[in-house]
C-alpha positions as CSV (number, residue, x, y, z in Angstrom):
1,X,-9.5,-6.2,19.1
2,X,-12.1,-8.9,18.9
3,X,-10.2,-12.8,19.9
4,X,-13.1,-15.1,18.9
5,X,-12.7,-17.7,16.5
6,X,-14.4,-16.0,13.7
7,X,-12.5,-12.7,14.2
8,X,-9.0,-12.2,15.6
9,X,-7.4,-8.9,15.2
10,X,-10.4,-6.9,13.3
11,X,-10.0,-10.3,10.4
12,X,-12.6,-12.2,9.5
13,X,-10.5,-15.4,9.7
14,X,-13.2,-17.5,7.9
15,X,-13.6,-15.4,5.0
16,X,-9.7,-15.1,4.9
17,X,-9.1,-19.2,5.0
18,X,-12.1,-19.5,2.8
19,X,-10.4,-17.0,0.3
20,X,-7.4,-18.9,0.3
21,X,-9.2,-22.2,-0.6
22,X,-11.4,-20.6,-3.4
23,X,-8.0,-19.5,-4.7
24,X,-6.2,-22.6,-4.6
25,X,-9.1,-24.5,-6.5
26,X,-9.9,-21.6,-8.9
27,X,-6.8,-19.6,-9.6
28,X,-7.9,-17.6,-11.9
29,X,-10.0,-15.9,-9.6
30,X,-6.6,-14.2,-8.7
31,X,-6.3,-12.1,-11.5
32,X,-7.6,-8.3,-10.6
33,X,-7.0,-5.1,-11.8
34,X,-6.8,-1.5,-9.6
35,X,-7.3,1.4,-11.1
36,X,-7.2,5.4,-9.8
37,X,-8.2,8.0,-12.2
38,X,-6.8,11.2,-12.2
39,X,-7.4,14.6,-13.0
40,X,-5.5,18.0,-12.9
41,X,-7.3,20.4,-10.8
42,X,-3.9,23.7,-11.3
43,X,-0.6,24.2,-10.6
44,X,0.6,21.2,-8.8
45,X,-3.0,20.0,-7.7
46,X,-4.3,16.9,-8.5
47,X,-7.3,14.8,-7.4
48,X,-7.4,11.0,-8.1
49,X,-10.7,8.8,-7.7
50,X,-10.9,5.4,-6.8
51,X,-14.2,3.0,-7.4
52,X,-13.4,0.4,-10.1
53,X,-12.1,-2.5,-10.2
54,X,-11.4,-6.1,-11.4
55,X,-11.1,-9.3,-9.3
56,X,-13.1,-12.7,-9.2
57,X,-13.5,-12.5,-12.9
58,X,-15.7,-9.7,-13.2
59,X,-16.1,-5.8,-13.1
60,X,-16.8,-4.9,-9.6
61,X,-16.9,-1.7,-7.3
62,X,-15.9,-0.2,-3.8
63,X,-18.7,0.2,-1.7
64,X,-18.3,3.7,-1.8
65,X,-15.9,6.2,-4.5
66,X,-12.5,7.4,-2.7
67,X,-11.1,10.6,-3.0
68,X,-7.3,11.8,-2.8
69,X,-6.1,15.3,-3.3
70,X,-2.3,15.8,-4.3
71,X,-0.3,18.4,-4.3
72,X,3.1,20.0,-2.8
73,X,3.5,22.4,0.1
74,X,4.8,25.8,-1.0
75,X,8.4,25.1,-0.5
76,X,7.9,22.9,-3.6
77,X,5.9,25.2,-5.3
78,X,2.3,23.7,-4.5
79,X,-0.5,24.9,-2.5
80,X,0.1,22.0,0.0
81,X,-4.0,20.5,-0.8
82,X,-2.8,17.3,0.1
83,X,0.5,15.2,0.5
84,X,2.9,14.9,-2.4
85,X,2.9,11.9,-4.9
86,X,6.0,10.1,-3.0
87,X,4.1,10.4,0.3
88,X,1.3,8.2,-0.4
89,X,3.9,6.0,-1.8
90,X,4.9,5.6,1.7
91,X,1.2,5.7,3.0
92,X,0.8,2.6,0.4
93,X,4.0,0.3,1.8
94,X,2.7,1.1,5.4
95,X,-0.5,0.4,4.4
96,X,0.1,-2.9,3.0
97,X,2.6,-3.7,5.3
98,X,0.6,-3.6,8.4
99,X,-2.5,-4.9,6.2
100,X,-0.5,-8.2,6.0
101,X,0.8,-8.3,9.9
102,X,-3.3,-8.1,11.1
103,X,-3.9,-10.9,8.5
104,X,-0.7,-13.2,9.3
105,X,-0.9,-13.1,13.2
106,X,-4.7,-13.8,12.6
107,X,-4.2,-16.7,10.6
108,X,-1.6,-17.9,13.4
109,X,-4.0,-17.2,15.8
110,X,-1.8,-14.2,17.3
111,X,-3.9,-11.5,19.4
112,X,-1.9,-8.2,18.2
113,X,-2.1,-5.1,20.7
114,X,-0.4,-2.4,18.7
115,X,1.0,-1.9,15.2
116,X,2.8,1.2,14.5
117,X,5.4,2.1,11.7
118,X,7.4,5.2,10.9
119,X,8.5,5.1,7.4
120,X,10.8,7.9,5.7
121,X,11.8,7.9,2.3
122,X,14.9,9.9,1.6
123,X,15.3,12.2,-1.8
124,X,17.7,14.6,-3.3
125,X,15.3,17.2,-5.3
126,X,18.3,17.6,-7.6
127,X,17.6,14.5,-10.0
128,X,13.8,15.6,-10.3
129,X,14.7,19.3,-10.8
130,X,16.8,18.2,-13.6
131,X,19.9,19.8,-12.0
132,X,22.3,16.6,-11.6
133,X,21.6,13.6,-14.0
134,X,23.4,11.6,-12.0
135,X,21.1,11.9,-8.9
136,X,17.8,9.5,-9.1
137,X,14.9,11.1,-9.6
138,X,13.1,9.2,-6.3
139,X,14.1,8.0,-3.3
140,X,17.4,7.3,-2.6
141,X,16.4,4.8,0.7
142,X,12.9,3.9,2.4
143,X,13.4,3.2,5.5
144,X,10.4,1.4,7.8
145,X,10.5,0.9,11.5
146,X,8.0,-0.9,13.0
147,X,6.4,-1.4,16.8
148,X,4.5,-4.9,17.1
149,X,2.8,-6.2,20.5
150,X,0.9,-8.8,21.1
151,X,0.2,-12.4,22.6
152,X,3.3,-13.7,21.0
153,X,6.9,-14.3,22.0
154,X,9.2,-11.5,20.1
155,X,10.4,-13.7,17.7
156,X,7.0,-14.9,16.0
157,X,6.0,-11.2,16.1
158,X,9.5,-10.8,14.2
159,X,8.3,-13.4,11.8
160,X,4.8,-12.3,11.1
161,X,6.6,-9.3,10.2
162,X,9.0,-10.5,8.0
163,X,6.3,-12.6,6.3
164,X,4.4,-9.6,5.7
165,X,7.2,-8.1,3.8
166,X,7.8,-10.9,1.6
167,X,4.2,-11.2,0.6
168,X,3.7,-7.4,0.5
169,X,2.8,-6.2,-3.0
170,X,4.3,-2.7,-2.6
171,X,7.3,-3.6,-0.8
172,X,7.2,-6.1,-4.0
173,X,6.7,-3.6,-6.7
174,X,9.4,-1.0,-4.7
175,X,12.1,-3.4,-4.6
176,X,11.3,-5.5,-7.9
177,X,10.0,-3.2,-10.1
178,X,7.4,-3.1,-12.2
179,X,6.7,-2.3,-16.2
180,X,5.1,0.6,-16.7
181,X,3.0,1.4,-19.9
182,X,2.8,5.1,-20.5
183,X,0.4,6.1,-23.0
184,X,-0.4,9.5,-24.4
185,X,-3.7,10.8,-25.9
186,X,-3.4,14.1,-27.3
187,X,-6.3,16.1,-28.5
């Protein structure tokens, strides 16, 4: 939990104004493009890869390849190698969510002390199993409660927090939607 003026909350402040700058005089240096590649490993196993990417105008890479195993416990007919599909969707909104809170309070010069969140995405397995068409076939409510301390008065924690959400991608794509292109190669 470093305070200096370089680094406030585990941000590099400098790099993050300077990003903002470079933006603002280059925007297209905004564009990227994430990927994930997956693969069927059996049943309902999967294991997705992460290294590529897009951004700054050119191909680039993670400094290192990450690795996520899917699957469902047995009550859902998995083998339980890793959490379901919908659970990293609610790894990702916490993710960015908090991502966002260390970067606003560092950018308002706010020391943070803890950041916790609980988030719980309600379904009803009956749309996905096909059994009731008029059930959806995700979640029904996602709900995200959050713990913030720090050096701040309770209502510019409140406001970091809210500025999070409006400039979280996730939350974004979750609420807003987002076209999907589903393409098939069969061979």
């Amino acid at each position: 939990m470093s305070t200096d003026t370089a680094h406030r909350n585990g941000v590099d402040t400098a790099t993050l104004f300077a990003t903002l700058d470079a933006v603002r005089e280059a925007p297209a240096a905004a564009q990227f493009q994430f990927r994930a590649h997956n693969e069927w490993i059996d049943g309902t196993h999967s294991l997705t890869r992460v290294r590529d990417f897009f951004g700054v105008g050119e191909e680039r890479t993670h400094e290192r390849e990450f690795v996520f195993d899917a699957d469902h416990p047995a009550v859902l007919v998995g083998t339980d190698h890793g959490p379901t599909p919908v659970e990293f969707l609610l790894h990702a909104l916490a993710a960015c969510l908090t991502a966002g809170i260390a970067n606003i309070a560092s950018a308002r010069k706010v020391t943070l002390t803890e950041v916790r969140s609980t988030v719980r995405g309600d379904i009803d397995l009956n749309g996905i199993l096909g059994l009731d068409d008029e059930v959806r076939n995700g979640y029904q409510q996602v709900t995200v409660a959050f713990s913030v301390k720090g050096d701040a008065p309770e209502h510019v924690l409140r406001e970091i927090v809210e500025q999070s959400r409006r400039r979280s991608a996730v939350y974004d794509v979750l609420t807003n939607g987002v076209p999907v292109d589903l393409r098939v190669e069969v061979g």
